[in-house]
N, C-alpha and C positions, 0 to 999 in steps of 0.2 A: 638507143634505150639502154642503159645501164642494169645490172642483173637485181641489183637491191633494188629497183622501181619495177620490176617485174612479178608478176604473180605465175602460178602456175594453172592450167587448167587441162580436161581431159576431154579429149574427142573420140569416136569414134573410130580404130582403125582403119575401116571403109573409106570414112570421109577422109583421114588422112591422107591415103593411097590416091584416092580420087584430086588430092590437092596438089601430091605431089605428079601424077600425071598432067595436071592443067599446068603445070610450071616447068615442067621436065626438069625438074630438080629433087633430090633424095635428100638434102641438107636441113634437117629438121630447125636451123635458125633463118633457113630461106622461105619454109613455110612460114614460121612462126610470122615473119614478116610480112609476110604475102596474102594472113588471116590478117595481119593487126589493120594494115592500108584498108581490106576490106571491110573491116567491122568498122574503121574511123569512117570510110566514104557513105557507107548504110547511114549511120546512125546521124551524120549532115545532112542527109538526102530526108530522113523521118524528123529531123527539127527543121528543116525549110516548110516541109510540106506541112508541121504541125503550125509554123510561124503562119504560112501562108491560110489555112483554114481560118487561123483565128483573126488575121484581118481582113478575110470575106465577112466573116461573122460581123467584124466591129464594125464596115463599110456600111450590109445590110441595116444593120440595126438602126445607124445616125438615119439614111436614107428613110426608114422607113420612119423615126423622129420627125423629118419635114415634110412628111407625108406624102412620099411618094410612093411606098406599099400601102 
């Protein structure tokens, strides 16, 4: 990721420390990367599970068109 495509944001110390213990790394661009992988994996994991509600929904609904609810 290049520095001009980069924004800056602020965490909490705590959480910091706590990031940098789950990594055993101090290299605040080693965090940096090790929040980005996790917010990228979350946020596919919350559009699968949103894709997938909504083709339960579309599924129910046809079904329930040919009247089987």
């Amino acid at each position: 990721m290049k520095d001009e495509d980069s924004v800056s944001i602020s965490i909490p110390r705590k959480l910091f420390e706590r990031i940098c213990q789950e990594i055993n790394n101090t290299n605040p661009k080693a965090v940096s990367k090790y929040i980005t992988y996790i917010l990228n994996k979350e946020l596919t994991t919350q559009q699968k599970r949103v894709s997938s509600e909504e083709d339960k929904d579309k599924v129910k609904e046809r079904l329930r068109e040919l009247g089987y609810f």
